[in-house]
N, CA, C and O of each residue as an XYZ file, in Angstrom:
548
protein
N       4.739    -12.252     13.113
C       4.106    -11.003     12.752
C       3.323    -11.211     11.463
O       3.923    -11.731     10.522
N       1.827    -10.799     11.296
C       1.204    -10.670     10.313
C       1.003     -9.435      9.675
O       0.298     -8.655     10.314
N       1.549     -8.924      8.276
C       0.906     -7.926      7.740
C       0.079     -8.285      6.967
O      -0.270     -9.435      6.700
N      -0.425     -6.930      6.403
C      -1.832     -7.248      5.369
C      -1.052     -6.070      4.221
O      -0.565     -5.005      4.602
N      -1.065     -6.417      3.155
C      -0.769     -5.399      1.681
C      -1.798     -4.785      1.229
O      -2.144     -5.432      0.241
N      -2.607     -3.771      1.395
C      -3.330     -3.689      0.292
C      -3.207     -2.827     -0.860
O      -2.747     -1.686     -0.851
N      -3.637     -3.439     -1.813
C      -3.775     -2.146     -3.283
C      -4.774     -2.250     -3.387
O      -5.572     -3.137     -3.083
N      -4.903     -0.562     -4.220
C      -6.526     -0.026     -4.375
C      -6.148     -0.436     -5.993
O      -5.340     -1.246     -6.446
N      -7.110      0.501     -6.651
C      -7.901      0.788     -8.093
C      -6.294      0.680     -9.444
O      -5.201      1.235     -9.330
N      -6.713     -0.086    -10.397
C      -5.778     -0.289    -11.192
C      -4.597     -1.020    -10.964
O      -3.920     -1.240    -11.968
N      -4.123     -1.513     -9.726
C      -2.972     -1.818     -9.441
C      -2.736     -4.008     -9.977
O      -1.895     -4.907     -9.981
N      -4.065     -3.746    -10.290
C      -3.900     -5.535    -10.680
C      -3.459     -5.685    -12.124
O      -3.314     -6.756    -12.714
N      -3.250     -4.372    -12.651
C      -2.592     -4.111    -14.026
C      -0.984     -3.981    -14.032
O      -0.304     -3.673    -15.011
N      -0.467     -4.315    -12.588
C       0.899     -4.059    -12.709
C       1.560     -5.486    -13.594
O       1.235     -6.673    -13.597
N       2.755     -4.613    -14.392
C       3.422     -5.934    -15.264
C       2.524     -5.704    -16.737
O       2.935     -6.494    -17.587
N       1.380     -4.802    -17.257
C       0.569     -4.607    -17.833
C       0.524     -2.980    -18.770
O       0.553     -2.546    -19.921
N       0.445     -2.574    -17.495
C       0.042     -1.061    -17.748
C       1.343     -0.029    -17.055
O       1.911     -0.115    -15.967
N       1.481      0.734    -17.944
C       2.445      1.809    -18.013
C       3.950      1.469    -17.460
O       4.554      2.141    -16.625
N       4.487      0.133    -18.185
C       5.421      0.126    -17.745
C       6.506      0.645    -17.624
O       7.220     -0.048    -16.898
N       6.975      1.498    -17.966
C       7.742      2.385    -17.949
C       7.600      3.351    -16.710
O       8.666      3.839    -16.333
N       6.480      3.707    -16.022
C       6.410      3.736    -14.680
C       6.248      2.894    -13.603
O       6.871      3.183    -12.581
N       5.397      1.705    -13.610
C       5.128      0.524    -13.034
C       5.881     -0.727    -12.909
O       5.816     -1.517    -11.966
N       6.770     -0.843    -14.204
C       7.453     -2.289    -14.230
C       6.651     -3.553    -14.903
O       5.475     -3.703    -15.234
N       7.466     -4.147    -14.940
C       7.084     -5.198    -16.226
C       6.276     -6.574    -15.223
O       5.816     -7.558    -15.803
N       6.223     -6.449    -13.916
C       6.385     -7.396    -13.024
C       4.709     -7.650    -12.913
O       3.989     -6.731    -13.303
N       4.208     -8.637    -12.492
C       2.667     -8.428    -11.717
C       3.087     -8.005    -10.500
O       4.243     -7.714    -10.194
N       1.817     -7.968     -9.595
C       2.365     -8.174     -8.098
C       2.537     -9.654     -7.507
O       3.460     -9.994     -6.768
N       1.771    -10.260     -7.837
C       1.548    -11.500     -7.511
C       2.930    -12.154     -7.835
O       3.300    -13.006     -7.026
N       3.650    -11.918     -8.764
C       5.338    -12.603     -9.192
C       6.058    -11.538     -8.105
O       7.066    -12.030     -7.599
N       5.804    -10.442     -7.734
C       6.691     -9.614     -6.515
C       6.539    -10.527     -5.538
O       7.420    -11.178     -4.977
N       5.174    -10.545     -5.333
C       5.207    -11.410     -3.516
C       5.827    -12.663     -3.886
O       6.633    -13.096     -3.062
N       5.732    -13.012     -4.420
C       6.581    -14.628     -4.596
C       8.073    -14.598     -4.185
O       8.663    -15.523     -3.626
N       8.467    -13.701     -4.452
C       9.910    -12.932     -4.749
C      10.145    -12.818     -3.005
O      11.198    -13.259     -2.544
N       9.279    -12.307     -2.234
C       9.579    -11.565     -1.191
C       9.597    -12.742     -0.033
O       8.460    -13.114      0.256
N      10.617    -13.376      0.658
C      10.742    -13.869      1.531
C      10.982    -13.495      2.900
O      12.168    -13.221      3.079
N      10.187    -13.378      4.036
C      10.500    -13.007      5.141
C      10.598    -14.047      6.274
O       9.785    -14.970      6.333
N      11.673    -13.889      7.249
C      11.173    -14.956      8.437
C      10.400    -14.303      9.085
O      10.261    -13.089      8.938
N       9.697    -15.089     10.006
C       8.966    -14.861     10.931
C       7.512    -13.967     10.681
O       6.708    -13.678     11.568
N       7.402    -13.608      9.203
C       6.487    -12.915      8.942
C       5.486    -13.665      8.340
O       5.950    -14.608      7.698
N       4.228    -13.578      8.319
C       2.971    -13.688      7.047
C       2.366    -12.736      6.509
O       1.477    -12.092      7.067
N       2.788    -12.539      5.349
C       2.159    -11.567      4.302
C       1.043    -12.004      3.811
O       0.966    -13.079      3.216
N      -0.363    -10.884      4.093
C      -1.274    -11.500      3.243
C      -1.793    -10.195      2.150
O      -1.651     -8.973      2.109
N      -2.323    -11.024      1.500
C      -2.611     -9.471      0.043
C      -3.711     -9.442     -0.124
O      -4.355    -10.491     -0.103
N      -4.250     -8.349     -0.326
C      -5.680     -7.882     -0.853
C      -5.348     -7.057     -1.476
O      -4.417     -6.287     -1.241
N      -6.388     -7.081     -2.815
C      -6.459     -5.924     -4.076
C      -7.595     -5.594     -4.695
O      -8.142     -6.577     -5.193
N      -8.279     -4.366     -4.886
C      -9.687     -4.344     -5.496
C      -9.746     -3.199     -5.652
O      -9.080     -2.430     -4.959
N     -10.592     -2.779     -6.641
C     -10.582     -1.303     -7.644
C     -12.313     -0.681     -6.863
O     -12.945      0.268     -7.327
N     -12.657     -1.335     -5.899
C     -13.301     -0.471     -5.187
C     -13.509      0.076     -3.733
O     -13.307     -0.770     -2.862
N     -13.731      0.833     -3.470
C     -13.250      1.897     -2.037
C     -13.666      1.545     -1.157
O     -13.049      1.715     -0.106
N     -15.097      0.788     -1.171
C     -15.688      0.174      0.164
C     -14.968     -0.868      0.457
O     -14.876     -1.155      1.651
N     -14.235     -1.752     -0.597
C     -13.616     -3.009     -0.114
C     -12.218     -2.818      0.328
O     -11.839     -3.724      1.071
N     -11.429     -1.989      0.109
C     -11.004     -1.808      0.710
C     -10.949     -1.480      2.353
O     -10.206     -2.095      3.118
N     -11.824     -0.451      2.753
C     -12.399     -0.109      4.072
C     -12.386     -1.244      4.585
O     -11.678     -1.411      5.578
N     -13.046     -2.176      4.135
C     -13.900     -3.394      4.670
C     -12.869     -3.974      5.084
O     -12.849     -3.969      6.315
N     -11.569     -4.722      4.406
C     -10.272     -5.262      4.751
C      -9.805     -4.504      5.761
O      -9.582     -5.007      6.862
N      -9.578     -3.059      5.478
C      -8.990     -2.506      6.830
C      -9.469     -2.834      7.902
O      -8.760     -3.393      8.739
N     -10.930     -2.537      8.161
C     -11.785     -2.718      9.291
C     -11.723     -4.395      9.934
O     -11.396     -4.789     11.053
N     -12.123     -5.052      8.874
C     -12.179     -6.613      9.919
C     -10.758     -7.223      9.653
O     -10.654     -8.442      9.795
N      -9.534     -6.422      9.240
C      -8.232     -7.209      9.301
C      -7.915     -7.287     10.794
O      -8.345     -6.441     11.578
N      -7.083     -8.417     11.207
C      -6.828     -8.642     12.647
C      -5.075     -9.401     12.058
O      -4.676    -10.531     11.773
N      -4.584     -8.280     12.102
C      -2.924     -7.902     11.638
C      -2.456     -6.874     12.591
O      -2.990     -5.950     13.205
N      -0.862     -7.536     12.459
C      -0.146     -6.224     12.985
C       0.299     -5.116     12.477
O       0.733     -4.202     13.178
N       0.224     -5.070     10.914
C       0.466     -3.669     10.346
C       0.011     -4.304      9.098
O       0.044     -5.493      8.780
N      -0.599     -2.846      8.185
C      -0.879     -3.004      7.045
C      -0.122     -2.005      6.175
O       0.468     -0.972      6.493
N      -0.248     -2.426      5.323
C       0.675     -1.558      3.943
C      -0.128     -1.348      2.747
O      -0.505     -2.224      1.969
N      -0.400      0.175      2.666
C      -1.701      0.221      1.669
C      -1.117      1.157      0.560
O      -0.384      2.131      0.733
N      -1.610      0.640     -0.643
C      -1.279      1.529     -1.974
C      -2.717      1.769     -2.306
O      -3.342      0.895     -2.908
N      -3.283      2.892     -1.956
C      -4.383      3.527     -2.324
C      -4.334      3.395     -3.989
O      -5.341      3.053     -4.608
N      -3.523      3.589     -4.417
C      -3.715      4.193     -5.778
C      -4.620      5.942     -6.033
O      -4.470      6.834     -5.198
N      -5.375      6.105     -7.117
C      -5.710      7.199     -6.946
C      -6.622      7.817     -6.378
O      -7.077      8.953     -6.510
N      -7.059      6.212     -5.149
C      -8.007      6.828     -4.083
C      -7.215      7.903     -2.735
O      -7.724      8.549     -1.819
N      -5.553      7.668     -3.230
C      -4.596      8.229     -1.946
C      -5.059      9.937     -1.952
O      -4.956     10.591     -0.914
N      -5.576     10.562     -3.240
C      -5.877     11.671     -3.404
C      -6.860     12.248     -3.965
O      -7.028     13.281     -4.613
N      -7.874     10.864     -3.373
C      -9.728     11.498     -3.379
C     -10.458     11.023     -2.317
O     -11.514     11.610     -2.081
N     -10.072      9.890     -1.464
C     -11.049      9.563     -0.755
C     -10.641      9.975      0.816
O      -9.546      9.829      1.359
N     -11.897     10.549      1.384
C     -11.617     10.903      2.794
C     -11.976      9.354      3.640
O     -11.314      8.937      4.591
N     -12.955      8.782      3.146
C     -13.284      7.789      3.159
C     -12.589      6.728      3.811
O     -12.968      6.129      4.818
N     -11.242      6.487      2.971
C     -10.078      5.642      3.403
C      -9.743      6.045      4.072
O      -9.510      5.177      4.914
N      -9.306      7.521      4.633
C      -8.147      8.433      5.502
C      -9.193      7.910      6.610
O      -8.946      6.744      6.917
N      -9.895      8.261      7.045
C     -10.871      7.742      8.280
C     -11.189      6.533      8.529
O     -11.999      6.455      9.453
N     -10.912      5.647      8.125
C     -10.862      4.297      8.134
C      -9.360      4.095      8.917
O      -9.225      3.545     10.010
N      -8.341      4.634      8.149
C      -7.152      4.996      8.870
C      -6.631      5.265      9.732
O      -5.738      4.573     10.218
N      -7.116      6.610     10.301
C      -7.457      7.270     11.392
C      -8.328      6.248     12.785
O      -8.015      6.171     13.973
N      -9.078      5.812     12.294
C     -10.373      5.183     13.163
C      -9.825      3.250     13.440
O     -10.199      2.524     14.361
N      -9.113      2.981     12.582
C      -8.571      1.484     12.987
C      -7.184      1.891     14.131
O      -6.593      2.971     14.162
N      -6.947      0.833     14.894
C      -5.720      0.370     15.707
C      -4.499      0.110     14.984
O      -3.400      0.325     15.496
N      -4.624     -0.284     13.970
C      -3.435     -1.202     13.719
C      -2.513     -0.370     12.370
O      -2.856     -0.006     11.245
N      -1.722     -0.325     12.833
C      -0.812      0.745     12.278
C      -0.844      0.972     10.811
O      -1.747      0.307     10.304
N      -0.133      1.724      9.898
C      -0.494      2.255      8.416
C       0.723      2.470      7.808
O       1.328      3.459      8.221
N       1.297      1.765      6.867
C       2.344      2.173      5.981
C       1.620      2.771      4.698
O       0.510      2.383      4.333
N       2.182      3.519      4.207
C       1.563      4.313      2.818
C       2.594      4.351      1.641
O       3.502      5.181      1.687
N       2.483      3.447      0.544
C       3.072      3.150     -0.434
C       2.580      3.263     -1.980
O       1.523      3.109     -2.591
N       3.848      3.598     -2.261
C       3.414      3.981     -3.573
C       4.345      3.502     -4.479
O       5.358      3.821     -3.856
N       4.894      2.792     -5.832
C       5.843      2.896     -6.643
C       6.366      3.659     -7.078
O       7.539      3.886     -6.782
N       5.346      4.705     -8.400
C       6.105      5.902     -8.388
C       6.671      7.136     -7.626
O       6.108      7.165     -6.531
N       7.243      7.808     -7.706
C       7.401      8.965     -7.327
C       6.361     10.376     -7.205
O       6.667     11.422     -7.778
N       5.082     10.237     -6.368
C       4.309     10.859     -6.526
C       4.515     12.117     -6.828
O       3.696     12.574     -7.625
N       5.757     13.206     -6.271
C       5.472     13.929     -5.949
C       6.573     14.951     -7.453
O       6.579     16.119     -7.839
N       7.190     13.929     -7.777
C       7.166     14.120     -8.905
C       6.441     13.843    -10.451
O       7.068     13.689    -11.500
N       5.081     13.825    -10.303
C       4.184     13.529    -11.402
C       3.416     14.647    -11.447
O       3.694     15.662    -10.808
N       2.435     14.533    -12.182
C       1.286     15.211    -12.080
C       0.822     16.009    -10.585
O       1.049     15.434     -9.520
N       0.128     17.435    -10.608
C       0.212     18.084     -9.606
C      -1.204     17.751     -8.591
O      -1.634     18.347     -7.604
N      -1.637     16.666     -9.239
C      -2.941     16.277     -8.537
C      -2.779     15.221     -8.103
O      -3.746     14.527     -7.789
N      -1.195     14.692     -7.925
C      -0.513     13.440     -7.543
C      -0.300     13.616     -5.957
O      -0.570     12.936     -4.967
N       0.413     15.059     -6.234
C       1.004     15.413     -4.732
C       0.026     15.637     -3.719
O       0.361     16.706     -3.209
N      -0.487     15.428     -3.432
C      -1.541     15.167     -2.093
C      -1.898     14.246     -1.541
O      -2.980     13.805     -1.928
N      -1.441     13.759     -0.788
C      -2.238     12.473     -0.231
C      -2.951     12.613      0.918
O      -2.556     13.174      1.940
N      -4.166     12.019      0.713
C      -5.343     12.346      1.906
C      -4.858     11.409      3.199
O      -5.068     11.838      4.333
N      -4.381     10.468      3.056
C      -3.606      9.546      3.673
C      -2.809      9.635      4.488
O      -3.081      9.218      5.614
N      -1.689     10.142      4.249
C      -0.444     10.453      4.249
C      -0.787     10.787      6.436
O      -0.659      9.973      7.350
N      -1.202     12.224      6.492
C      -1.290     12.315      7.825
C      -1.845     11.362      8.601
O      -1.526     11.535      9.778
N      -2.654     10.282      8.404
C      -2.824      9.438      9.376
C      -2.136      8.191      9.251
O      -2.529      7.256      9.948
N      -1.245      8.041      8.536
C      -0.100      6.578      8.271
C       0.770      6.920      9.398
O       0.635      8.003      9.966
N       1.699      6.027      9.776
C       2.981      6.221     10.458
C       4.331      6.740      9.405
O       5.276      7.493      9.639
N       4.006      6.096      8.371
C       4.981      6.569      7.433
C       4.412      6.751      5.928
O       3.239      6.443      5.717
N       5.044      7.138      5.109
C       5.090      7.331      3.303
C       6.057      7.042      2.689
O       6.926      7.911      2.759
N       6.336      6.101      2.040
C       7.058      5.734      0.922
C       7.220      5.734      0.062
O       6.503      4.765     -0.189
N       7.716      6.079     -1.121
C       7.326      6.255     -2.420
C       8.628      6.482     -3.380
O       9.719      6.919     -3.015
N       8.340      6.177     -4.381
C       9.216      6.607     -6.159
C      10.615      5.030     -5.942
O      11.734      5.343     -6.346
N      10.503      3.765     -5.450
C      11.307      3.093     -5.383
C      11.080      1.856     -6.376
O      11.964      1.148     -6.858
N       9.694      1.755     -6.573
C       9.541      0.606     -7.188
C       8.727     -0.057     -6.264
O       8.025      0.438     -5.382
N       8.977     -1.797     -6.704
C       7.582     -2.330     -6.212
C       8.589     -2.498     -4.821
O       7.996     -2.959     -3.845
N      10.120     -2.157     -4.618
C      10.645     -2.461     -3.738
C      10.249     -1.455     -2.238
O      10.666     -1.797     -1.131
N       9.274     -0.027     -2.479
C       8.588      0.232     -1.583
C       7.825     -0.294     -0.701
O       7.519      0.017      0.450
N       7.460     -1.433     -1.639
C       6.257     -2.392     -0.001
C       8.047     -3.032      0.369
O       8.400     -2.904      1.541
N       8.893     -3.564     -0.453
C       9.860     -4.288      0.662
C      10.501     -3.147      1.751
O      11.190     -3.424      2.734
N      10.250     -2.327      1.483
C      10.993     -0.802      2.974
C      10.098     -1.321      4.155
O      10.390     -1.783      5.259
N       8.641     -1.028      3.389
C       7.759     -1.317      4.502
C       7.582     -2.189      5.438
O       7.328     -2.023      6.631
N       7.782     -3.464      4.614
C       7.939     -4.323      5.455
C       8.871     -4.641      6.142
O       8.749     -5.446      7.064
N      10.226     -3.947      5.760
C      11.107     -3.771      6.655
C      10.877     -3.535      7.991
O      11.080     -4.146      9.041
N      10.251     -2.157      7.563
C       9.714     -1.020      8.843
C       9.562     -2.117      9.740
O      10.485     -2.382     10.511
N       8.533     -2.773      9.737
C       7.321     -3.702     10.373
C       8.568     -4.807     11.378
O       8.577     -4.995     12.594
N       9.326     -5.258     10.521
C      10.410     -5.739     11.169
C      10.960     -5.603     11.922
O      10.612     -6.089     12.998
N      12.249     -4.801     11.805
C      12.685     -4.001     12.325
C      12.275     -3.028     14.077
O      12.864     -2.876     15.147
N      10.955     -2.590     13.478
C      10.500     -1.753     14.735
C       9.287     -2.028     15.692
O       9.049     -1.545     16.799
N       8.415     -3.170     14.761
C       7.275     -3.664     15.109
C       6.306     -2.788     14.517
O       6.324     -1.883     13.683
N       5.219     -3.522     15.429
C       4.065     -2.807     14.710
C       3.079     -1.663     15.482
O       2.166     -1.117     14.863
């Protein structure tokens, strides 16, 4: 089984920025961390919205796992990209969105994923990829 990770905008600051919500970790030292059989994890990360799309669109994976960041609650953009690809949608987040800020709680996302995850840490993509395991894709 192949997944694809992606993070949107700011997230290459993890281990950096706001640790006290984020963690002291990069991502790049998480995936190292994360051993699966039978799986290949691949990662993509970029602080802009078309490139993202773009990964969604020509990925040829069995599930992806996307941390919008704070495109999860501006871009319709992504949600239709979502909507409009085959290949299934985990929706992840570290913090606890829905306890933050009130312009947190929305995700444009959210209805076209199979699932939402969130407020666990960077150990939310490991649920996900559980999921993927576990149930397929």
């Amino acid at each position: 089984m192949k997944i694809l990770i992606i993070n949107g905008p700011n997230l290459n600051l993890l281990g950096k920025r706001n640790k006290e919500i984020y963690g002291s970790i990069s991502f790049e030292d998480f995936l190292d961390e994360l051993k699966f059989e039978d799986m290949e994890i691949l990662y993509q990360q970029s602080n802009i919205e078309g490139e993202l799309i773009s990964e969604m669109q020509n990925a040829s994976v069995d599930g992806i796992i996307i941390n919008a960041g704070g495109y999860t609650h501006t871009s319709v953009a992504i949600r239709d990209c979502i909507e409009a690809i085959s290949i299934p949608v985990i929706e992840v987040h570290i913090s606890n969105i829905a306890g933050r800020e009130s312009f947190r709680h929305n995700s444009l996302i959210a209805p076209v994923c199979i699932g939402s995850i969130f407020g666990f840490g960077l150990r939310s993509y490991e649920m996900a990829i559980d999921y993927f395991k576990k149930y397929g894709a």
